[in-house]
VEXDREN-2710 file (C-alpha; in Angstrom, 1 decimal):
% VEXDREN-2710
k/r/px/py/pz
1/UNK/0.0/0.0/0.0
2/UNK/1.0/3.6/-0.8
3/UNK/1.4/6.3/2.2
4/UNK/1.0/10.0/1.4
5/UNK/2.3/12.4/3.9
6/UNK/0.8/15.5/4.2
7/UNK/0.9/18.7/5.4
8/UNK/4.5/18.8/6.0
9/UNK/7.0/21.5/5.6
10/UNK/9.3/19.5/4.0
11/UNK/13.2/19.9/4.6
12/UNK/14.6/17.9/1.1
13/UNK/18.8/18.2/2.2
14/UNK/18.6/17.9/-1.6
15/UNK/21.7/19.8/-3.5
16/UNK/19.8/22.4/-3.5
17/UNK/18.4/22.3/0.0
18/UNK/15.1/22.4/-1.6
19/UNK/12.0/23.1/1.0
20/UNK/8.2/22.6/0.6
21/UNK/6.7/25.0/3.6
22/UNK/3.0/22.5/3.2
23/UNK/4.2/19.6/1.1
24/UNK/3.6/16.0/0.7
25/UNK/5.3/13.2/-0.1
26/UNK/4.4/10.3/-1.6
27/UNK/5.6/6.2/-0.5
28/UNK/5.6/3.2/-3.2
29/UNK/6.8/0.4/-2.0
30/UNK/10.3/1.1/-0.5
31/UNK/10.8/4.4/-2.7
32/UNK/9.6/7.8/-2.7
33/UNK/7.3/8.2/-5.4
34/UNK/6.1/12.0/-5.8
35/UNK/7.3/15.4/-3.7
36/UNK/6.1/19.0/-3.7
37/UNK/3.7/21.5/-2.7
38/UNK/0.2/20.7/-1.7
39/UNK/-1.2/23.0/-3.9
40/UNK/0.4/20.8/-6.6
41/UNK/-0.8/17.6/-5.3
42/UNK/-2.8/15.3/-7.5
43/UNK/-3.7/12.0/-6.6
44/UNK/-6.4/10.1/-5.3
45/UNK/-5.3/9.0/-1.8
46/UNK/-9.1/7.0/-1.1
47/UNK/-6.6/4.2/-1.6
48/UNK/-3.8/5.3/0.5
49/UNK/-2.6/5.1/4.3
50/UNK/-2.5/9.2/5.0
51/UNK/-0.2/10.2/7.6
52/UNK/-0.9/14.4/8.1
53/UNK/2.4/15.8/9.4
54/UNK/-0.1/18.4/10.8
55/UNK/2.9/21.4/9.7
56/UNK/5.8/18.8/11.3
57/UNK/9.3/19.2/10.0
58/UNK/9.7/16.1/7.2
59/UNK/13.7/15.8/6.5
60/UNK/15.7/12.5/5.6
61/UNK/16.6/9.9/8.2
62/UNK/19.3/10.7/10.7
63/UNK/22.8/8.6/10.3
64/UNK/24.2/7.6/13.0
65/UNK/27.8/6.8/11.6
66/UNK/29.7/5.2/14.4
67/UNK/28.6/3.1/16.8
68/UNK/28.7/0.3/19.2
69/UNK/25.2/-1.1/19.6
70/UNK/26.1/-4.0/21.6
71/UNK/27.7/-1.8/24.4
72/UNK/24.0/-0.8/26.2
73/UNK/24.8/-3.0/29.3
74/UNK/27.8/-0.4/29.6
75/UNK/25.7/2.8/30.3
76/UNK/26.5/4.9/32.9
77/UNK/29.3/2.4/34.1
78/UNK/32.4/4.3/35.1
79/UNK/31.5/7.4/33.0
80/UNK/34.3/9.7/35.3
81/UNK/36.9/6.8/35.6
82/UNK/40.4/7.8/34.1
83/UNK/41.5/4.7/31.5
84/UNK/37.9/3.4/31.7
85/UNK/38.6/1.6/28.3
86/UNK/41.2/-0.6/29.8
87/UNK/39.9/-1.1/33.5
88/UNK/36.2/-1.6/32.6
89/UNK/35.3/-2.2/28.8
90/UNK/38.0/-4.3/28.0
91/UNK/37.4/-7.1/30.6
92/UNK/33.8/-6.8/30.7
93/UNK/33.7/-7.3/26.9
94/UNK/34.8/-10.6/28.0
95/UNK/31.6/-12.1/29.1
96/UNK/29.6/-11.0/26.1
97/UNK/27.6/-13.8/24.3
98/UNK/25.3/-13.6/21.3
99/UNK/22.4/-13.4/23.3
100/UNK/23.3/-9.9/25.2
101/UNK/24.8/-8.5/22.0
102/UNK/21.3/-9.4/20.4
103/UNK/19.6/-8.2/23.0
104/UNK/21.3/-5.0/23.3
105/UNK/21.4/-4.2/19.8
106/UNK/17.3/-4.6/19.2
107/UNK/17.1/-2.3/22.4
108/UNK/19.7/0.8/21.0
109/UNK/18.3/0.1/17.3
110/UNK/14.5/1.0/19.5
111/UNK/16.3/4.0/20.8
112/UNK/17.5/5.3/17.5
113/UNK/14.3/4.5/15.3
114/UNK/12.6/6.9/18.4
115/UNK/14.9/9.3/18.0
116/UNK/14.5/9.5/14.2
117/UNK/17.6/7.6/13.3
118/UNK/17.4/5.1/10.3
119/UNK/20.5/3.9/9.4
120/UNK/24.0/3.4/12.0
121/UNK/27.3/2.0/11.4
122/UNK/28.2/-0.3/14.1
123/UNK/31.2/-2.2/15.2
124/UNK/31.2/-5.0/17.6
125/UNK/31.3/-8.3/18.5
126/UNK/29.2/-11.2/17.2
127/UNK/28.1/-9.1/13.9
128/UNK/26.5/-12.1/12.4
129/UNK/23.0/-11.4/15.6
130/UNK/23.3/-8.0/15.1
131/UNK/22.9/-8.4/11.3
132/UNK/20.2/-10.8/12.6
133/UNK/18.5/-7.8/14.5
134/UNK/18.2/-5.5/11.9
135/UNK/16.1/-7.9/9.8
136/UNK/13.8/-8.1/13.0
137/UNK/13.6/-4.4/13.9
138/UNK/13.7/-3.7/9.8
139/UNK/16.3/-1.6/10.5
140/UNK/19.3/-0.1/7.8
141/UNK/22.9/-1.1/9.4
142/UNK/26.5/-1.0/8.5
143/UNK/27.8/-4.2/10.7
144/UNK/31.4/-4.2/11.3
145/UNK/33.1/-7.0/12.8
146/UNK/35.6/-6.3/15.2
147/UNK/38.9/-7.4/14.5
148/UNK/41.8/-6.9/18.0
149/UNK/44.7/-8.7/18.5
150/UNK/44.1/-9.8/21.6
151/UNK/41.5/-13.0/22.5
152/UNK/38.0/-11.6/22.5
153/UNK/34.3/-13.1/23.1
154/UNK/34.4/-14.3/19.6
155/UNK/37.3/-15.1/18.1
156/UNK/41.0/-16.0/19.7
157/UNK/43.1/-14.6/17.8
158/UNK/42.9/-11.6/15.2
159/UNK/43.5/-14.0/12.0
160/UNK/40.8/-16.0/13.1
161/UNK/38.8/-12.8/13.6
162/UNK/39.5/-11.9/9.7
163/UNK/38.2/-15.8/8.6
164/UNK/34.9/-15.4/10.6
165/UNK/34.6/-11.8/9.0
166/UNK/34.9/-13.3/5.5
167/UNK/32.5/-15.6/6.2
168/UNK/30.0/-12.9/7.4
169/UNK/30.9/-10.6/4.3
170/UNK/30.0/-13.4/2.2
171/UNK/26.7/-14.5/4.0
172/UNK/25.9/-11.1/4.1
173/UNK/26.4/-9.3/1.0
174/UNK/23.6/-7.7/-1.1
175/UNK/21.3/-7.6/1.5
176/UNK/18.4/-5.0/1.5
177/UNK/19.3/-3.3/4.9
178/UNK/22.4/-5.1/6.4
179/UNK/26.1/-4.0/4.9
180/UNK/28.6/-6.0/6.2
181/UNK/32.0/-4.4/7.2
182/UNK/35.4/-5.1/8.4
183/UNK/35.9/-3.1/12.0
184/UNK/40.0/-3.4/12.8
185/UNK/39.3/-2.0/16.4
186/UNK/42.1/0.9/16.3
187/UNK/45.7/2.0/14.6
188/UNK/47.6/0.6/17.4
189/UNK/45.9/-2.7/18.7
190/UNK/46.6/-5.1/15.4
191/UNK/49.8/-6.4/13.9
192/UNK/50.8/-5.4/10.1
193/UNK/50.2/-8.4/8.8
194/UNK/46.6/-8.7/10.1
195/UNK/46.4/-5.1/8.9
196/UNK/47.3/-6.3/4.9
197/UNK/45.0/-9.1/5.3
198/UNK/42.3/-6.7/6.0
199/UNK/43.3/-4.5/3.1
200/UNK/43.3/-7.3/0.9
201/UNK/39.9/-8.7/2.2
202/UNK/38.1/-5.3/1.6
203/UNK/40.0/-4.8/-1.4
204/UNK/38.7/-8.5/-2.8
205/UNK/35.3/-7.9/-1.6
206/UNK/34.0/-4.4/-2.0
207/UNK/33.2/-4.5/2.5
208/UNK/33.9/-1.0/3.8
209/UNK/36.3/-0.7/6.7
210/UNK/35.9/1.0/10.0
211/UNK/38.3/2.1/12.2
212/UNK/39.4/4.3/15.7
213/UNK/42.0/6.7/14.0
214/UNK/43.9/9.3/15.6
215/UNK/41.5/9.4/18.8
216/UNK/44.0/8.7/21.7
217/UNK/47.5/10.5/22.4
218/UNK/48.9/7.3/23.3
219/UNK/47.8/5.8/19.8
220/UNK/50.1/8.5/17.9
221/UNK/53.0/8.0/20.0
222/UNK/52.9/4.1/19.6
223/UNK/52.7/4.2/16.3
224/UNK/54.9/6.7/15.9
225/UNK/57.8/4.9/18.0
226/UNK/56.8/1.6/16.2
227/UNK/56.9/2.4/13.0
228/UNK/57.6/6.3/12.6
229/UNK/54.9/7.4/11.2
230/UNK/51.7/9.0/11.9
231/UNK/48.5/7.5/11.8
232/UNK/46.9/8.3/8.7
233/UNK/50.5/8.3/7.4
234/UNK/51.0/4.2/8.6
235/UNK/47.2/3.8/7.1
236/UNK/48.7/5.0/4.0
237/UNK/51.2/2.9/3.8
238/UNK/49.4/-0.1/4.5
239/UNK/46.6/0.8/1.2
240/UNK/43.7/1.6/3.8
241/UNK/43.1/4.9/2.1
242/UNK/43.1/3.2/-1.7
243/UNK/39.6/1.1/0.5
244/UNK/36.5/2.3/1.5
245/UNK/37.5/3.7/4.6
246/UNK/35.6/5.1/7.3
247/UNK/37.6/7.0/10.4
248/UNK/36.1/7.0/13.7
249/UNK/36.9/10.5/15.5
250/UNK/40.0/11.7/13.9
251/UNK/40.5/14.2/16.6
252/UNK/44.2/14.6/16.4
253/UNK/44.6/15.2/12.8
254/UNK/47.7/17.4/11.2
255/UNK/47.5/19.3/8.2
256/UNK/49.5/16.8/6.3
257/UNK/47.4/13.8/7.3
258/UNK/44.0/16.0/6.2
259/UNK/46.3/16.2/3.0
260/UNK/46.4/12.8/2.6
261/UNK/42.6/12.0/3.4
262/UNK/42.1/15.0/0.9
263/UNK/44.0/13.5/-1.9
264/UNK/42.3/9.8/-1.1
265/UNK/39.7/9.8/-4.4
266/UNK/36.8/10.5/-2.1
267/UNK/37.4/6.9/-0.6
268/UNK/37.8/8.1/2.8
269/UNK/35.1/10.0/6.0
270/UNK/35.9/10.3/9.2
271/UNK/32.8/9.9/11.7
272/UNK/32.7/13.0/13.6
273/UNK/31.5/11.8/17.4
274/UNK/32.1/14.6/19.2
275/UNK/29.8/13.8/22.5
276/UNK/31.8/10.9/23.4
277/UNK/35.3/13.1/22.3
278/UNK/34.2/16.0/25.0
279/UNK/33.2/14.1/27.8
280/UNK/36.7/11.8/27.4
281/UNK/38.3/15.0/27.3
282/UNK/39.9/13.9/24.0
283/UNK/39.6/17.2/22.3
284/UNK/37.8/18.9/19.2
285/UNK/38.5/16.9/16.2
286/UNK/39.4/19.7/13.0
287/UNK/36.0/19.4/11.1
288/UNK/36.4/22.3/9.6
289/UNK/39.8/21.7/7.9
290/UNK/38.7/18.7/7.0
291/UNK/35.6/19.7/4.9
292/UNK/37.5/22.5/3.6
293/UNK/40.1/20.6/1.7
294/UNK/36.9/18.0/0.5
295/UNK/36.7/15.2/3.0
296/UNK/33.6/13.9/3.5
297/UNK/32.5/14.3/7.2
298/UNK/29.4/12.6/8.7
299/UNK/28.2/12.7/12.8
300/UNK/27.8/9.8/15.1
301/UNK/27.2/9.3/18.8
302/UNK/30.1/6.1/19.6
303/UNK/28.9/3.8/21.8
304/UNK/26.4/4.0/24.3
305/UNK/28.8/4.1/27.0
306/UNK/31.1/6.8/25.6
307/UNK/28.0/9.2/24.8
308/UNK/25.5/7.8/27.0
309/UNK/22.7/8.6/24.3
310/UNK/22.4/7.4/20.8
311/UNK/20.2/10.4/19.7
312/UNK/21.7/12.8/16.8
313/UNK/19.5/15.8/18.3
314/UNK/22.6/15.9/21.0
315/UNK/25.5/15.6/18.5
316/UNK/24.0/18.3/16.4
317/UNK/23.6/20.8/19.0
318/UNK/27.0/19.8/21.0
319/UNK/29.0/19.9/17.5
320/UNK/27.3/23.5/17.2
321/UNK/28.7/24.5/20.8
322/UNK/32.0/23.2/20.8
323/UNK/33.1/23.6/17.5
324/UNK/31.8/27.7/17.4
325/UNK/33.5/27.8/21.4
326/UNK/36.6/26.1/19.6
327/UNK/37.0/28.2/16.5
328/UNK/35.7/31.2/18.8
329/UNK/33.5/32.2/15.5
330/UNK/29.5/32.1/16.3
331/UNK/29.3/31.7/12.2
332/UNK/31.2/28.4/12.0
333/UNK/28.6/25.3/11.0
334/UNK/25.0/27.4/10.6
335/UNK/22.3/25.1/12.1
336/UNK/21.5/24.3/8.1
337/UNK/25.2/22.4/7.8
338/UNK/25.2/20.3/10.6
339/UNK/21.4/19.2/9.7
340/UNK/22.8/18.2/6.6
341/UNK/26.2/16.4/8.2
342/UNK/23.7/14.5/10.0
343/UNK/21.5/13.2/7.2
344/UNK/23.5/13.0/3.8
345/UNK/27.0/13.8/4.9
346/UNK/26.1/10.3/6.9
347/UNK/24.7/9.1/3.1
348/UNK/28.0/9.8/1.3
349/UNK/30.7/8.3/3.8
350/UNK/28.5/5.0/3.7
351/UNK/28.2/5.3/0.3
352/UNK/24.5/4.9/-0.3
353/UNK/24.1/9.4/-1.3
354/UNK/22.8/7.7/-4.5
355/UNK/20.1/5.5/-2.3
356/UNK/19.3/7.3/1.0
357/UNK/20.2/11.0/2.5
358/UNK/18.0/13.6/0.8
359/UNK/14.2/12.9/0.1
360/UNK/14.0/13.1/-3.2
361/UNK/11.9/11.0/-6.3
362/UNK/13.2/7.6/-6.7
363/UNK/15.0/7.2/-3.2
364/UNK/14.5/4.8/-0.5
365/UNK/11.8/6.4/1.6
366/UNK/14.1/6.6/4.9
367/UNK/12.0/9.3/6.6
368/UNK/11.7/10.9/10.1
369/UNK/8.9/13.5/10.7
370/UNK/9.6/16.1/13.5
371/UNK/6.3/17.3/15.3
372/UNK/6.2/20.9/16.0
373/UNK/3.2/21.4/18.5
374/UNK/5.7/20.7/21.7
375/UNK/6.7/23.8/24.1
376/UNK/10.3/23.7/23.0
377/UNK/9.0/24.1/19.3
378/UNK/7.8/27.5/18.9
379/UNK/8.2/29.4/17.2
380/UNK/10.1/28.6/14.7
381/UNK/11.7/31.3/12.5
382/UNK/14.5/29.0/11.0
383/UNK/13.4/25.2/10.9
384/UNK/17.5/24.1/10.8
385/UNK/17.9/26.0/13.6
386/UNK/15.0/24.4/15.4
387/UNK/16.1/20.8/14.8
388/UNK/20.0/21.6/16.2
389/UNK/18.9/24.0/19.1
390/UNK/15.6/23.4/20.2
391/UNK/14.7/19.9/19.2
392/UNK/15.4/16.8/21.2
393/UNK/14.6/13.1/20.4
394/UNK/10.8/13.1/22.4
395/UNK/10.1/15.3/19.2
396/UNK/10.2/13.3/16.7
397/UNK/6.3/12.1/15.9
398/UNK/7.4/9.1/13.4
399/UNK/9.9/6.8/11.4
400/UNK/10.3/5.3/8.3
401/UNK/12.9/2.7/6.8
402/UNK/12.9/1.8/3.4
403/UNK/9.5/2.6/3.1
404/UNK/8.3/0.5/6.2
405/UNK/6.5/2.9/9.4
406/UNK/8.5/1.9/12.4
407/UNK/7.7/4.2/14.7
408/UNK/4.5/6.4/14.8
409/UNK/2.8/8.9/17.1
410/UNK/6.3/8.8/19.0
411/UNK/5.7/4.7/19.7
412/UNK/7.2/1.6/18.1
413/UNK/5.2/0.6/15.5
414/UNK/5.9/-3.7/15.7
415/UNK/8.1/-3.8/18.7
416/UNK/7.6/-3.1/22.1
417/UNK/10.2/-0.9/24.1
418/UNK/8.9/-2.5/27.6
419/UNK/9.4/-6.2/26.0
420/UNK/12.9/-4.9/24.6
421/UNK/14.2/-3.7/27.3
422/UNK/13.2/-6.6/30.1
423/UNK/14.6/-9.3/27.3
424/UNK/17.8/-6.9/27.9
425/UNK/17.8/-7.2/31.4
426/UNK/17.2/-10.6/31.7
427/UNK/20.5/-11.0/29.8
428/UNK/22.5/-9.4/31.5
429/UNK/22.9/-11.2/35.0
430/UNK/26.3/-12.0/34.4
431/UNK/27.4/-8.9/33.2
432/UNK/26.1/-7.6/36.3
433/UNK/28.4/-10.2/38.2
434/UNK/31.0/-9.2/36.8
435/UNK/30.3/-5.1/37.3
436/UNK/30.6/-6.0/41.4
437/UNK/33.8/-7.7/40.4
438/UNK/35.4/-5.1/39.3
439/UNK/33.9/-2.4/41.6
440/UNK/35.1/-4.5/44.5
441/UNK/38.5/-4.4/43.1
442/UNK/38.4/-0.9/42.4
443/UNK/37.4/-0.1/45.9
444/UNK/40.5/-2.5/47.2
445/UNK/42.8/-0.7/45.4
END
């Protein structure tokens, strides 16, 4: 059946930044079908499910572009504890199974389809359930496998880690919302030769590859004393920037290595996450420099453990904030920008600016509508300026992916949060066991 939204002043993120003030938009199938004014509208809709926006803000879905969906059971654990990646995720990653990754992952995918999010990019463990998971919440997902050299809850070894990603690749590939991807965990946690098998295996099968690059200041001397180089520089070397590359954070950039990302054929992003950067105290990654010299930049929100939240409302309005506070220019990144950052800067790093992104005729109808008739929604003079300063997730009135409704008057359309979240907790006894563990040794010390 066809849906017809009406009555919507309709933010396109088209080339253009074409706008309909009381437009509609029409759903066939999976695709968008027709666009415009109301006035303009022609079509007998007797037939049609009719959604009236009732003058909501229509825009494309958010993309979340980094992420670690599995990581729910970490919320709120440790948040103010120095080396918290070492002393708390590392270990507890440990006692991960299948079952809490699953688990975890249907309940942050419910938390982003609320919040108006359609499509993430995850890396984790276990990719094959959370590949699994999108298919049940009918949700659009980059799934990167996680590949460490260090023995993890899924593989021993890293080069086993590469074999069970091929395997997912394959088993994976073509699918109508899941993307598999190859997740080496960071610059300085695999070997070299791990690092050209990953090249090779992206290279071979067209998988993207995500990465932590040039996020810690511990991670640029390492490689630096290693192997005398920087970062992007030892990427380089290695052929990651001749794959589909996409850079987690890239806070501690130089000039030369935005150079090099520059020069990289458009193969390269960098996932701008700048919630989970602030509150680690990591610094202010150069967003700026980079889209000057023509890298493509998208936003995500990490982990729900380094952000806390996975809605884009809060990485819009802190990348406003900090970047203006850090460039000490009110004019850097108008609200207008970072909307579009969010929806198809997202679009173009995944490589899907051709498929998803902008809401335009012959797209996938990846949708979120943004109700206006809240408190913290008028008035509205500039409606880019009310998604990034006065919007928050509780706003957004309905979702759609690929054409399916998935969330509607601010409610899951076929899940249920409360069943979500209590198959969650039931999963996570011995995570919890492991918590007091830790917090016992913590307080020894």
């Amino acid at each position: 059946m066809a849906t017809l939204i009406k009555n919507a002043h309709i933010l396109t993120m088209d080339d253009q930044l074409t706008e309909y003030e009381c437009g509609f938009l029409l759903i066939e199938d999976s695709q968008i079908k027709m666009i415009g004014e109301m006035s303009k509208l022609a079509v007998d809709s007797e037939s049609m499910e009719v959604v009236d926006a009732k003058g909501g803000l229509l825009l494309p879905g958010f993309i979340n572009l980094h992420t670690h969906l599995g990581m729910i059971p970490f919320r709120s654990l440790g948040d103010d504890t120095p080396d918290r990646l070492r002393r708390f995720l590392f270990p507890l990653e440990q006692v991960m199974t299948p079952e809490l990754v699953a688990a975890s992952s249907e309940y942050a995918m419910a938390e982003l389809m609320l919040s108006g999010t359609t499509t993430f990019s995850d890396m984790y463990y276990f990719e094959d359930v959370v590949a699994k998971s999108c298919e049940k919440m009918k949700m659009r997902g980059f799934v990167g496998q996680t590949i460490i050299d260090m023995t993890t809850c899924d593989y021993r070894t890293a080069a086993e880690a590469i074999e069970g990603c091929r395997e997912f690749i394959n088993g994976w590939q073509n699918h109508e919302l899941v993307t598999p991807m190859i997740a080496p965990h960071a610059t300085n946690t695999n070997r070299v030769e791990d690092f050209k098998s990953i090249v090779a295996l992206s290279l071979e099968t067209g998988a993207p590859i995500m990465m932590h690059v040039s996020e810690m200041d511990y991670e640029l001397t390492e490689i630096k004393e290693a192997y005398g180089f920087s970062p992007v520089e030892f990427l380089n070397e290695l052929g990651f920037l001749d794959c589909h590359l996409i850079m987690a954070h890239g806070i501690l950039l130089s000039d030369s290595e935005i150079e090099l990302l520059s020069n990289a054929r458009g193969l390269v992003s960098v996932a701008h996450c700048i919630g989970a950067n602030t509150k680690s105290a990591k610094g202010v990654a150069p967003i700026k420099s980079l889209l000057e010299k023509g890298v493509c930049v998208g936003l995500g929100t990490d982990g729900p453990s380094s952000g806390n939240t996975l809605d884009m409302f809060t990485q819009m309005r802190m990348m406003a904030n900090f970047q203006k506070t850090h460039l000490r220019d009110r004019s850097a990144f108008p609200a207008k920008e970072i909307v579009k950052l969010a929806t198809y800067g997202g679009a173009k790093a995944l490589g899907l600016d051709g498929k998803i992104g902008s809401l335009e005729v012959g797209k996938q109808a990846d949708i979120t509508l943004i109700e206006t008739n809240s408190v913290n929604m008028f008035p509205i003079f500039d409606s880019y300026s009310a998604i990034v300063y006065s919007a928050n997730a509780s706003n957004v009135e309905s979702t759609w992916i690929n054409g399916v409704q998935v969330v509607s008057n601010h409610e899951l359309v076929e899940q249920n949060l409360k069943t979500l979240r209590e198959g969650l907790d039931s999963c996570m006894v011995e995570f919890r066991e492991e918590v007091s563990k830790i917090n016992k040794t913590e307080a020894d010390i």
